[in-house]
C-alpha positions in Angstrom: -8.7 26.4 -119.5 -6.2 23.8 -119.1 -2.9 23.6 -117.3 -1.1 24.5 -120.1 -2.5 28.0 -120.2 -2.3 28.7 -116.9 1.5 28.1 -116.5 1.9 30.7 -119.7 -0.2 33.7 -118.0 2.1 35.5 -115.2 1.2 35.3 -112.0 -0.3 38.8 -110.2 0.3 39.5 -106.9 -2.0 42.5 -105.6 0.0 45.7 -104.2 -0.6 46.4 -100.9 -3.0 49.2 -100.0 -2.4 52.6 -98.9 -3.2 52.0 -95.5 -0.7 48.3 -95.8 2.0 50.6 -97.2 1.6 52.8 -94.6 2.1 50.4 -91.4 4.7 48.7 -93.4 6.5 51.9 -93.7 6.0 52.7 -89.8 6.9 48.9 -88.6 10.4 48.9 -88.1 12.1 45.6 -89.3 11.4 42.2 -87.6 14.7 40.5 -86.3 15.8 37.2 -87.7 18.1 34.4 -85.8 20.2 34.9 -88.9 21.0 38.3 -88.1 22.3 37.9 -84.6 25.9 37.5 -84.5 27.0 34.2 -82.1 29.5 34.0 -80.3 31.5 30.7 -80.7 30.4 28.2 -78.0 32.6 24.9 -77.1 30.6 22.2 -76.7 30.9 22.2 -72.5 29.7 25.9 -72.8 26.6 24.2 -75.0 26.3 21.5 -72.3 26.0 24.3 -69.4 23.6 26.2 -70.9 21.0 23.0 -71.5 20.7 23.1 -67.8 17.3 23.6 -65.6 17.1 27.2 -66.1 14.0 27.2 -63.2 16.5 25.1 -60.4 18.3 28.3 -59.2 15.1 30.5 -59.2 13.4 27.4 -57.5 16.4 26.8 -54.9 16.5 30.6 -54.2 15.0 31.9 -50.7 13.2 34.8 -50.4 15.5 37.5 -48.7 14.2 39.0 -45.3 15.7 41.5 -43.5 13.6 40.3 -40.5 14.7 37.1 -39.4 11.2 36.5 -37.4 9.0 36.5 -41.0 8.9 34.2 -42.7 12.0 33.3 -45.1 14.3 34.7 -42.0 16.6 32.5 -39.8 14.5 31.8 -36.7 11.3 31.6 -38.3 12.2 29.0 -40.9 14.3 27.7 -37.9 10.8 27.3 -35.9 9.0 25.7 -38.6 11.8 22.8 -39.4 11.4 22.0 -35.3 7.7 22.0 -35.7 8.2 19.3 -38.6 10.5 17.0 -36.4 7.8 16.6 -33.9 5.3 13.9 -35.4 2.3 12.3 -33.6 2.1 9.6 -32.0 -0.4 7.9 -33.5 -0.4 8.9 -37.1 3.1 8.8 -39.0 2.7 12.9 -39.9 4.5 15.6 -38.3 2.4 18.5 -36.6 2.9 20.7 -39.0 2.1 18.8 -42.0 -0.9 17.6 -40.2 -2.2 21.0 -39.7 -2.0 21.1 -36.2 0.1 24.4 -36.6 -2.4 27.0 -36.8 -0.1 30.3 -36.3 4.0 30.7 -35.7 4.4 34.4 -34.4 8.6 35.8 -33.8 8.8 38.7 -31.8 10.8 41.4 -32.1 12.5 39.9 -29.0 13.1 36.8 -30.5 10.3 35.5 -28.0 8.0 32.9 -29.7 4.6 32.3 -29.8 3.1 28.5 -31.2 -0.5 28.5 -31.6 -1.6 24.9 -32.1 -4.6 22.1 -31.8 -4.8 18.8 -30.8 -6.7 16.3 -33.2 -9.0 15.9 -30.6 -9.3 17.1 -26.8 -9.3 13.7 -25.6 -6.1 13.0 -27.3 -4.0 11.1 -25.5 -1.2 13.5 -25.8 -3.0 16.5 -24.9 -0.3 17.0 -22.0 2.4 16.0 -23.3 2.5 17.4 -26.9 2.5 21.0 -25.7 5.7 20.8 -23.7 7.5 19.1 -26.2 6.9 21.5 -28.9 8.0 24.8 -26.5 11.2 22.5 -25.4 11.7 21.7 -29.2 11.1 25.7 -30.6 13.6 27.2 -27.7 16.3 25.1 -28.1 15.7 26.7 -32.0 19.0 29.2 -32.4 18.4 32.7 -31.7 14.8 32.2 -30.0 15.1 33.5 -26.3 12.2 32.1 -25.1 9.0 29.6 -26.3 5.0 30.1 -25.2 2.8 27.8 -26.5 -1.3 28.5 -26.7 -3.2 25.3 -26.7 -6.5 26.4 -28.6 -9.9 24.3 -29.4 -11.3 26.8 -31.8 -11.5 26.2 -34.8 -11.4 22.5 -34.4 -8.9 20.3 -36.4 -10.4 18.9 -39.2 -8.6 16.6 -42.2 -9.3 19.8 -44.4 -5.8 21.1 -42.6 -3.2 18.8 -43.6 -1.4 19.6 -45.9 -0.9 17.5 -49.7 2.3 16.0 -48.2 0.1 14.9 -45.3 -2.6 13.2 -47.2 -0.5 11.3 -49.5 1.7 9.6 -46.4 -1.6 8.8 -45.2 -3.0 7.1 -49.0 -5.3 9.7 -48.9 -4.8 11.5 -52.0 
């Protein structure tokens, strides 16, 4: 058969089945963009809307109705203290560094710091302590700062956090 007769026979096209006709009748209509009426946009209005559609959702805090969890005033308050405090010897702040190992508000507004040391013998084993209650209390709203120096579990580097480890070159 050459191409000739093929072009002369009329193409058939099978006819859907029962069953095809059946779903086709049940489906409704798919929606096409051509169908949807648009409003008229000027071209700042285009502009605005090629914006970061994430950055509000991303910038957006999670609202708490107790300001001692976290997301609330004194809590967040707590933990941007505990960032400004940074060790001594390594360029990190104590939180980042994992030091931090529980931030408790009670209902009271009294605060409790659980924290470590890098080591016992750390030169600032008295010092850091004090500066983290005086640095907490004088966070708005807290009434009062107690800090629990605890050995157990024992820092390790598995703590810090990834903005730690890449000040450090470690990541």
């Amino acid at each position: 058969m050459n191409d000739q007769d093929r072009s002369d026979k009329p193409e058939t096209v099978a006819a859907p089945s029962p069953w095809e006709q059946q779903q086709m009748a049940e489906k409704p209509p798919r929606a096409r963009v051509s169908d949807a009426e648009l409003p008229e946009e000027s071209a700042s209005e285009k502009l605005g809307r090629k914006r970061d559609y994430l950055e509000g959702f991303l910038a957006e805090k999670p609202a708490s109705d107790d300001p001692g969890e976290p997301g609330g005033a004194i809590y967040d308050g707590v933990i941007a203290a505990l960032k400004e405090i940074f060790d001594p010897e390594i360029p990190v702040n104590i939180y980042d560094l994992g030091l931090i190992y529980g931030v408790e508000v009670g209902e009271d507004a009294a605060v409790t710091v659980m924290m470590t040391l890098t080591t016992p013998h750390c030169p600032v084993a008295e010092s850091m302590p004090g500066e983290v209650e005086l640095r907490v209390a004088a966070v708005p709203g807290v009434r009062e700062c107690e800090v629990n120096l605890v050995w157990d579990p024992p820092w390790d580097m598995g703590k810090m956090t990834d903005e730690a480890r890449l000040e450090l070159g470690m990541l």
